[in-house]
C-alpha angles and dihedrals in degrees: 000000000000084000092056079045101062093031085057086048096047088059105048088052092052094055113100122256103249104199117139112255117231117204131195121269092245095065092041100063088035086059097043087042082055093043088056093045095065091034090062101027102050108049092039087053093037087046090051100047085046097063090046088061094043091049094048093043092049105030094239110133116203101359093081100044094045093048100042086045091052092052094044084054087044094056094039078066100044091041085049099040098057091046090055091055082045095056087045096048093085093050101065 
């Protein structure tokens, strides 16, 4: 019995400590500045080079480039949108 006893013990002190980390407020803002960076930065410039592909597969010359960059713009407010719903969240 003394063996089923350590063995019990062995596992429960291997399990992770599952406490919610808190970090200051400094960090937090930096990260969600980050977060918004990408969110605004990516799918504008994606959108864009895009539209320069699709312009130079299909001949097409500004059409591509217009339509992919507005729905590039159009995600990077969505994207940001929903993050900001997602920081308020906590506060209400």
């Amino acid at each position: 019995m003394p063996q089923q006893s350590r063995l019990a013990k062995n596992k429960t002190s291997q399990i992770p400590n599952l406490k919610k980390q808190t970090f200051s407020a400094p960090i937090v803002l930096f990260v969600t500045a980050l977060d918004t960076t990408w969110r605004a930065f990516v799918p504008t410039l994606g959108g864009t080079f895009a539209g320069i592909g699709l312009d130079k597969l299909l001949n097409s010359a500004p059409i591509g480039v217009i339509s992919c960059l507005l729905l590039g713009i159009i995600l990077s407010i969505v994207l940001i949108s929903r993050q900001l719903i997602h920081v308020r969240k906590p506060l209400r």
